[in-house]
C-alpha positions in Angstrom: 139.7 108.3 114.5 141.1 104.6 115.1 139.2 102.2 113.0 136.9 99.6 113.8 138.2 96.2 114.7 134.7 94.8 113.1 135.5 96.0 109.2 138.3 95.0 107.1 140.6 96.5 104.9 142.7 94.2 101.7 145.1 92.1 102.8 148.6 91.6 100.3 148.1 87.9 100.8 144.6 87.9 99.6 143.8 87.5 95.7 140.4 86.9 96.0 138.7 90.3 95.2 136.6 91.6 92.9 136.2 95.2 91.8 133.1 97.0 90.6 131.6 100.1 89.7 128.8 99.9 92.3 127.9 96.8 94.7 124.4 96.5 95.7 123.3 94.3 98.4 119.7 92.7 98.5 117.2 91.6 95.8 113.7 93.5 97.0 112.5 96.4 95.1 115.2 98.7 96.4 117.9 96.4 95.4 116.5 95.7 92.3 115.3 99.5 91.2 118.8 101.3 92.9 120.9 98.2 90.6 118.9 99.4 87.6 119.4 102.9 88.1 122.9 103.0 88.7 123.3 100.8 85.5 122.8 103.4 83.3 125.9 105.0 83.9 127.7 102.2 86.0 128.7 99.0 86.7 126.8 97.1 89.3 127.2 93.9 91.3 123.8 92.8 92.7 124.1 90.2 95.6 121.6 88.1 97.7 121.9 85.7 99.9 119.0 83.6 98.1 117.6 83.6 95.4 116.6 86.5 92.5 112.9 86.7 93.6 113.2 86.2 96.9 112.7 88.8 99.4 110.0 91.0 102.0 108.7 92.8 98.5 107.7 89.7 97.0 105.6 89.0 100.1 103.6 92.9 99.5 100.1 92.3 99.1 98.7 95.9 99.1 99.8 97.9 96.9 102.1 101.7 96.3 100.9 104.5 97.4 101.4 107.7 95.0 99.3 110.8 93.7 97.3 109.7 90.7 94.1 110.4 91.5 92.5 113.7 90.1 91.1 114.5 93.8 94.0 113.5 95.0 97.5 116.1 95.9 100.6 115.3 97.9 99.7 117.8 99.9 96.9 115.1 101.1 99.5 112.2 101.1 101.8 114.7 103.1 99.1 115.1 105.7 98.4 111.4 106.2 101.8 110.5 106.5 102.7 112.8 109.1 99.5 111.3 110.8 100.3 108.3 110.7 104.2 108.8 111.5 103.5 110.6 115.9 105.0 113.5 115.6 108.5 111.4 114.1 108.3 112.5 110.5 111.1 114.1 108.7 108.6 116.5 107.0 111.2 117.3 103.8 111.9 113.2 103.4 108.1 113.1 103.3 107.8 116.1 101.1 110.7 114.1 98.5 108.2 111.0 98.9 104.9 112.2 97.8 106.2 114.6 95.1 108.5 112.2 93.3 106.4 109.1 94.2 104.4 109.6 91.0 107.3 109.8 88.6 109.1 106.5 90.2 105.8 104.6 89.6 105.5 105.4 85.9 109.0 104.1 85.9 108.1 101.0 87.7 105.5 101.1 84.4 107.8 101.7 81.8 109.4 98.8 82.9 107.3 96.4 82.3 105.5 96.8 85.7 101.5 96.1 85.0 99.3 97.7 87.9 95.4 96.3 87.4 93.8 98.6 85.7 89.6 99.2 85.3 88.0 100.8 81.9 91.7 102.1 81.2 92.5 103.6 84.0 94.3 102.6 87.2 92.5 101.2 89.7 93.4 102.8 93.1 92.2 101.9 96.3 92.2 103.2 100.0 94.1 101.6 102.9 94.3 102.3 106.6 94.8 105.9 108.1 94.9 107.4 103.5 92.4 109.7 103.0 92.3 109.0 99.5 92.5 105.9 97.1 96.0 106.1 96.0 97.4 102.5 96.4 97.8 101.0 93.0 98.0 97.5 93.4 98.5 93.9 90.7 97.2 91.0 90.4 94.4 92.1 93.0 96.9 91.6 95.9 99.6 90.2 94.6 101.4 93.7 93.8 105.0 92.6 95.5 105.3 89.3 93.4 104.6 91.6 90.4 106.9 94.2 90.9 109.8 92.1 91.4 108.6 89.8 88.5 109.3 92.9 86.1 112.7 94.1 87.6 114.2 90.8 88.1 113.8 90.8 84.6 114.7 93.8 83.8 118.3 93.1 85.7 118.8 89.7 84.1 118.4 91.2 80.6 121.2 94.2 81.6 124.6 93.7 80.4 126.1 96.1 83.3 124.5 94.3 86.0 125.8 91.0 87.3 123.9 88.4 89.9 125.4 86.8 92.2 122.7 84.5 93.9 123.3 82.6 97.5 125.8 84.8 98.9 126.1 86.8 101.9 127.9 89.7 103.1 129.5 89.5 106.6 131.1 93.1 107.1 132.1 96.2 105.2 135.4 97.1 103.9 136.8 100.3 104.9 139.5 102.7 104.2 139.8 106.4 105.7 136.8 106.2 107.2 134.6 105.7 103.8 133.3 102.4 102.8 135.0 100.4 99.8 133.0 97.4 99.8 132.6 94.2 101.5 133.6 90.8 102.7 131.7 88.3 101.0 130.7 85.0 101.7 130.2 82.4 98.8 127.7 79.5 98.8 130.9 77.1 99.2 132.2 78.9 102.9 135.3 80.7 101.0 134.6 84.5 101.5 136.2 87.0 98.8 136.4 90.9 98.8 134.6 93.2 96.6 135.7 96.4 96.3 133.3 99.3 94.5 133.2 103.2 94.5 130.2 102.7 96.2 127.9 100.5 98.4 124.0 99.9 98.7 123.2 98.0 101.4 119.0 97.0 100.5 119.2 93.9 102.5 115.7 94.6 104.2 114.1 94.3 107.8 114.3 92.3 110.9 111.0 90.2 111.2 112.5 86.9 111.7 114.0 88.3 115.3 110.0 87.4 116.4 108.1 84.7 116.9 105.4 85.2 114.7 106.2 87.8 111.5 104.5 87.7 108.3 108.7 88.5 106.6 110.2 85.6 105.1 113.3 83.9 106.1 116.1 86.0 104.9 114.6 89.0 107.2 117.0 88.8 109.5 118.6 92.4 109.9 122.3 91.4 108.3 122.5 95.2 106.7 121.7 96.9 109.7 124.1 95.0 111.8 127.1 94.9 109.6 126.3 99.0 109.0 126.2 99.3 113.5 129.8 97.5 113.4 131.0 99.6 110.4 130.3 102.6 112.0 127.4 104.0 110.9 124.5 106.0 112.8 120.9 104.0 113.6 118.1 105.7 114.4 114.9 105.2 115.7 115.5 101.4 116.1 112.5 101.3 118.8 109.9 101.1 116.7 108.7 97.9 115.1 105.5 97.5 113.3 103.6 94.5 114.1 101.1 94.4 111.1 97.3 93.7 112.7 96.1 91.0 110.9 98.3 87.7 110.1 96.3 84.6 109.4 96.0 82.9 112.8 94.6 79.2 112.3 96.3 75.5 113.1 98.4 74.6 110.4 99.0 77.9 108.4 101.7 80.0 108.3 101.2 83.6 109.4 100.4 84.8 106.3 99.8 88.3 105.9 95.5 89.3 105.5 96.2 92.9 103.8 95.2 95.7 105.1 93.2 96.4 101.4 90.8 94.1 102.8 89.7 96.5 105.5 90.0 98.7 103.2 87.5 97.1 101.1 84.9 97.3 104.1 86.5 94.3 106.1 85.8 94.4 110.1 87.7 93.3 112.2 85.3 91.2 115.3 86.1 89.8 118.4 85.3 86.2 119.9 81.8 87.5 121.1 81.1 88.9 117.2 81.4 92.5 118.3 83.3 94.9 116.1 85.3 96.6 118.6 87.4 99.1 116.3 85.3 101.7 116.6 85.7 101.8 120.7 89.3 102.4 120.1 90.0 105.6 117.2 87.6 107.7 115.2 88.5 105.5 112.1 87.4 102.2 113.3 89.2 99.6 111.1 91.0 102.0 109.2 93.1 103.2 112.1 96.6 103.2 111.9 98.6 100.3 112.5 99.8 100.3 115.6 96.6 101.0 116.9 94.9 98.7 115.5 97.5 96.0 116.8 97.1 97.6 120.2 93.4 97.0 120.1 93.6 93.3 118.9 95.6 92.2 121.9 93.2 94.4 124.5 90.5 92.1 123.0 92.2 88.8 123.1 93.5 89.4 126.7 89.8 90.2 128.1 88.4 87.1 126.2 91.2 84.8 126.8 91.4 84.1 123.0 94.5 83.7 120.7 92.5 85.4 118.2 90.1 88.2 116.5 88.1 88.1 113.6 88.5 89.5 110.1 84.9 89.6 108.5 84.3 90.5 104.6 81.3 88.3 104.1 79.4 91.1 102.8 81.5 90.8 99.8 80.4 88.4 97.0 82.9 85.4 96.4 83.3 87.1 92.5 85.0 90.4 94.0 86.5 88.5 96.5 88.2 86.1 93.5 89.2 89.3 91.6 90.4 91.5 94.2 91.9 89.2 96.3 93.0 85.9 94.9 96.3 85.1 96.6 94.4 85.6 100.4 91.5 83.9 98.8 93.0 80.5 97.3 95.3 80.9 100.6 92.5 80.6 103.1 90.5 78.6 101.2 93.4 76.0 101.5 93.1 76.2 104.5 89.4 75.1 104.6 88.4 79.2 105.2 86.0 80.8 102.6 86.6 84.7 102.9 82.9 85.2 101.0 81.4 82.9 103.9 83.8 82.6 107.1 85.2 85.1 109.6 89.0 84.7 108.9 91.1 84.7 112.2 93.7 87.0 112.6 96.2 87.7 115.6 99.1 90.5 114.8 102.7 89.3 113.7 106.3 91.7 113.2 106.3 93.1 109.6 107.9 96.2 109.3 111.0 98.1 111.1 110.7 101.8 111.2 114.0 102.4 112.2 116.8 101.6 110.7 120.3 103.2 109.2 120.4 106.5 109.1 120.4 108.2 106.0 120.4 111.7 104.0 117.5 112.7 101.4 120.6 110.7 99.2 120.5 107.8 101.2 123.6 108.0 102.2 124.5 106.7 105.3 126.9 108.8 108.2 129.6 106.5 106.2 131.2 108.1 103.1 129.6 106.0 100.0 127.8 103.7 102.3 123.7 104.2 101.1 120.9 102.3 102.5 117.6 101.6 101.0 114.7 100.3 102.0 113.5 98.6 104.8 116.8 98.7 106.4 117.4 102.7 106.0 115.9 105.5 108.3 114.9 108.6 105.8 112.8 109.6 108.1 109.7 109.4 106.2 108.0 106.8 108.5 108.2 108.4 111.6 107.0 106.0 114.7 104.4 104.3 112.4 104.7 103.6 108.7 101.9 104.5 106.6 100.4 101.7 104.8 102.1 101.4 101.4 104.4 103.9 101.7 107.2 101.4 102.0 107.2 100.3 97.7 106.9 104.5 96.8 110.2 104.8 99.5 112.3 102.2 98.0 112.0 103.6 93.9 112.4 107.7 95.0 115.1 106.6 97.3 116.6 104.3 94.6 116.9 106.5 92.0 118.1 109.5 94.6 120.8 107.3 95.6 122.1 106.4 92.0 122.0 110.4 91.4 124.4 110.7 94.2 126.4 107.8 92.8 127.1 109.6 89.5 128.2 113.0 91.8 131.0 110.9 93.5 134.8 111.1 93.0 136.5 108.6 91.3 138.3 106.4 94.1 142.2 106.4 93.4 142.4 102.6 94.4 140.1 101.8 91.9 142.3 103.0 89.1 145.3 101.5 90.6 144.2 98.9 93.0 146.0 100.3 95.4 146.6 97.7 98.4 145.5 98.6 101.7 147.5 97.4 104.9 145.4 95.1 107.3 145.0 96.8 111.0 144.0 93.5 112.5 143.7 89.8 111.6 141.7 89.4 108.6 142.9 85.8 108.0 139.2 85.2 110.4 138.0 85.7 106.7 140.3 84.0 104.9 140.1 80.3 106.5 142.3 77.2 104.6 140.4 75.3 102.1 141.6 72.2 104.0 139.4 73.4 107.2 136.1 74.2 105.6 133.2 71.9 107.0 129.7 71.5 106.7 128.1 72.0 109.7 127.1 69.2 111.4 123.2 68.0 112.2 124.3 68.8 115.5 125.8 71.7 115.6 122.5 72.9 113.4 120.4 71.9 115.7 122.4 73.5 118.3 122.2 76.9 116.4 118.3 76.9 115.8 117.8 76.5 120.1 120.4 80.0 120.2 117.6 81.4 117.5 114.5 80.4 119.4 115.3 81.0 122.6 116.0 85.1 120.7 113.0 84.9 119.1 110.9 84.3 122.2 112.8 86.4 124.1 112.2 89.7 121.8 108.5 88.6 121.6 108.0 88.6 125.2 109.7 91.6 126.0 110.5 93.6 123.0 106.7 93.0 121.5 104.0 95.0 121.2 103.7 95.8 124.7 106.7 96.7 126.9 107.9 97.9 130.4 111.0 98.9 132.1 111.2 96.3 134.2 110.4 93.6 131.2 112.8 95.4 128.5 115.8 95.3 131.4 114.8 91.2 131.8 115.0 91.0 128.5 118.9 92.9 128.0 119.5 90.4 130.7 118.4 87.1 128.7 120.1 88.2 125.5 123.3 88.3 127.3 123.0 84.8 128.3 121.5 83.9 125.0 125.1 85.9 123.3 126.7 83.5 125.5 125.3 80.1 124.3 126.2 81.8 120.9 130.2 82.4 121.4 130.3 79.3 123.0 128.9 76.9 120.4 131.2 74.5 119.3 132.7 73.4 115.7 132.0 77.0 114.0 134.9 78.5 113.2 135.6 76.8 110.6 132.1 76.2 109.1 130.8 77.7 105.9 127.5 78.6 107.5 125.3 81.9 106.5 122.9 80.6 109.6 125.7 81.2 112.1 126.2 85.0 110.6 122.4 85.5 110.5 122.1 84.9 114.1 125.3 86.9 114.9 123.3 89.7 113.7 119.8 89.0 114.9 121.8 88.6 118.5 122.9 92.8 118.0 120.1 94.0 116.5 118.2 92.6 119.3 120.0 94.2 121.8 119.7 97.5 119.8 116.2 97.5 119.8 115.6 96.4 123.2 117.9 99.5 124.4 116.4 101.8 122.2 113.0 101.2 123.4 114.4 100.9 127.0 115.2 104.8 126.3 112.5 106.2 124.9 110.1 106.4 128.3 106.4 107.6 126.7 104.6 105.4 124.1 104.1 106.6 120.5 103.4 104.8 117.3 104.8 101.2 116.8 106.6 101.5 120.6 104.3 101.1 123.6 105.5 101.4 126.9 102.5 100.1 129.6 104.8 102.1 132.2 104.8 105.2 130.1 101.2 104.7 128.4 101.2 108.2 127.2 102.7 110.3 124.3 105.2 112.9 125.4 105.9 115.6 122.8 107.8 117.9 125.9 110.6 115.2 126.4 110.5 113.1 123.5 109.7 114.6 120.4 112.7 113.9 119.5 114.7 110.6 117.5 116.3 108.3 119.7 120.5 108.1 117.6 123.0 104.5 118.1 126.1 104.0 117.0 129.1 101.9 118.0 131.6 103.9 119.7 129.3 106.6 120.9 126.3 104.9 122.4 122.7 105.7 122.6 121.6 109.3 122.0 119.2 111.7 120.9 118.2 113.8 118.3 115.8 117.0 117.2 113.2 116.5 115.0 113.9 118.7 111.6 111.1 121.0 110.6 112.8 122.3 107.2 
């Protein structure tokens, strides 16, 4: 098979390389779990493109979802998965999920995790489309920022594991068809090679291809692109998970109004004071996500409003303090009282369900290429994640993968450095210290029209809502958008992570917009207005994308 002109292999002139046991991509709480995992018996290099802490899990309000209630099983957590998930769920990823969820989350404990506990016990709660309470949550809703708080410190204390913050990868290395590493770029420009026996890629989702997403800034899909021009299989990349209520008032960002709260007995009103959930599914506010989402917009179109309500007023302002502080001192910032006021709420991208696809290792359909994460496709989501499912998927996939780590073969040009010949022109990596620039306010300014004019474009076509005829507009307007993007001046010499960002935002774009082009029925986080209906004769099936073989299909597993 002839190699891909998009991933590089070592080049004699090039001294700058690194070697390590293990290179893990991505600070969230697959990076930082996987990097801790694989330390016990390896060398790791942990990289982000910001800083430590920074990252979608820091951002998780709600909680992790794992068996720990008495009148609890996984049978139940199976069940409500596969709900939640269409018809899409990899039953046996699912099954690894809920039976090893437990275990990872005792882990999380042991180190140095603290979930908020109630007469010395955990206190669990219930979220949207669980049957049960099983999400154990921190700090009220502040579960993320205490997850990563205890790893991040758990990984600077570790004498195998070495951080390397503000730098980003721009492609995978590869040799005979397996991965052995990637090109990195430093906070300087320069960009150096790191070679390892294997690769994690945990660089997260995609939110920041929308308008309005609830993901911080560094969401912008690198792993998943730089895996596409690698080589590797995606799947499933149709279905994006617009979370229902993001904080929707003048001023504010769109931060995220968990769904604990509706758990908690929020409901969700519209501009006339109706609560309209129960019209839409048997579970009223609890409904699945996508639904729910769905149902928000049907109400805002009919009365011409940018907005629903979220209303908890029955609460007292004490529970409201304890169980929710961060959305609490949030809103109240913003002059809204959760004990008193309806909070507004509109939906905003949060989650990609799709993603690389991945074994119940993690390993991608590259040899030592894993994924974990937000930006792997195990198949346990389905067409609709299941609230908190996302944390539990991260540790049982993290540890899984550093399991498989251990199993590998020892590479033979990692005990002799064996040089690789270059198959194309890898000097595009390798630019003279004499040529590196800043990029000008210009040329920045130049880049961030490119970015908006994406963003508005996947929102308008690519949203919650989509057609044919708006999805092939769409392909059509990302072409022209590729081609402001080649054609911007000054960067190729620039030391600029915004210019790979957006390089990768452009494809996965174009990847979703085809996949959901495809698949003609609606199910879970992909609507199609043309196709309203779910279509289990023709498309119970994944929807599979990779470079040199284009879009195709795949059978649903029932093992």
């Amino acid at each position: 098979m002839q190699q891909s002109r998009f991933t590089v292999s070592i080049n004699d002139d090039y001294d700058d390389t690194v070697y390590t046991d293990v290179l893990v991509i991505g600070t969230g709480i697959a990076g930082l779990f996987t990097a801790l995992a694989a330390s016990e018996h390896k060398n790791v290099l942990l990289i982000t493109k910001d800083i430590l802490l920074e990252s979608n899990t820091r951002y998780a309000q709600g909680g992790i979802a794992a068996v720990m209630a008495q009148d609890d099983s996984p049978h139940f957590h199976l069940e409500d998965t596969l709900l939640a998930g269409a018809g899409l769920c990899e039953q046996h990823a699912v099954y690894v999920l809920v039976q090893e969820g437990p275990e990872r989350v005792q882990e999380l404990m042991m180190l140095g995790t603290a979930f908020d506990m109630l007469d010395g016990k955990l206190e669990l709660t219930r979220e949207g489309a669980h049957s049960h309470r099983r999400i154990l949550h921190a700090n009220g809703d502040s579960t993320g920022h205490e997850i990563v708080r205890a790893l991040s410190r758990q990984v600077q204390q570790h004498d195998r594991i070495d951080v390397w913050e503000r730098h980003s990868t721009v492609e995978l290395l590869m040799q005979d068809e397996q991965c052995i590493g990637a090109v990195i770029r430093k906070p300087d420009g320069h960009v150096l090679h790191v070679i390892s026996q294997a690769t994690v890629l945990c660089t997260g989702g995609s939110g920041q291809l929308y308008e309005h997403t609830t993901n911080p800034e560094v969401a912008t899909a690198d792993g998943i692109a730089i895996a596409y021009r690698a080589g590797a299989q995606l799947r499933d990349m149709e279905f994006i998970q617009f979370h229902p209520t993001a904080l929707c008032y003048p001023g504010a960002p769109r931060f995220l109004i968990s769904e604990a709260v509706r758990g908690e007995g929020a409901i969700l009103r519209n501009t006339q004071g109706e609560a309209f959930m129960p019209n839409y599914h048997a579970l009223g506010d609890l409904a699945p996500r996508d639904i729910v989402s769905r149902a928000i917009v049907s109400e805002m179109e009919r009365d011409g409003s940018a907005f629903v309500y979220l209303d908890i007023t029955h609460e007292s302002e004490q529970q409201l303090r304890h169980r929710f502080p961060t959305i609490y001192e949030t809103c109240l910032r913003y002059g809204l009282n959760l004990a008193q006021d309806w909070i507004p709420v509109s939906p905003a991208a949060h989650y990609m369900m799709g993603g690389i696809r991945t074994d119940d290792n993690g390993e991608s359909s590259i040899a030592r290429l894993f994924a974990c994460g937000e930006v792997s496709s195990t198949g346990i989501h389905g067409a609709n994640r299941l609230a908190s499912n996302s944390l539990s998927e991260a540790v049982v996939y993290g540890r899984r993968i550093a399991q498989r780590i251990m199993e590998l073969p020892l590479l033979e040009m990692m005990s002799d450095q064996t040089v690789f010949s270059d198959p194309f022109n890898v000097n595009k990596f390798t630019t003279p210290s004499s040529l590196l620039s800043a990029p000008s306010s210009v040329m920045q300014s130049q880049l961030l029209d490119v970015r908006l004019a994406l963003r508005r474009c996947m929102t308008m076509y690519a949203g919650i809502r989509r057609t044919a005829t708006g999805l092939q507009q769409g392909l059509e307007q990302l072409q022209h958008i590729q081609r402001q993007y080649d054609t911007l001046p000054g960067y190729t010499f620039t030391m600029d992570r915004d210019h790979d960002e957006l390089g990768n935002m452009l494809l996965v774009g174009r990847l979703i917009m085809l996949a959901a082009l495809q698949r003609e029925e609606s199910r879970g986080g992909h609507y199609r207005d043309d196709f309203p209906e779910r279509d289990d004769v023709n498309w119970h099936k994944h929807t599979i994308q990779h470079r040199q073989y284009g879009l195709s299909e795949e059978k649903i597993s029932h093992v």
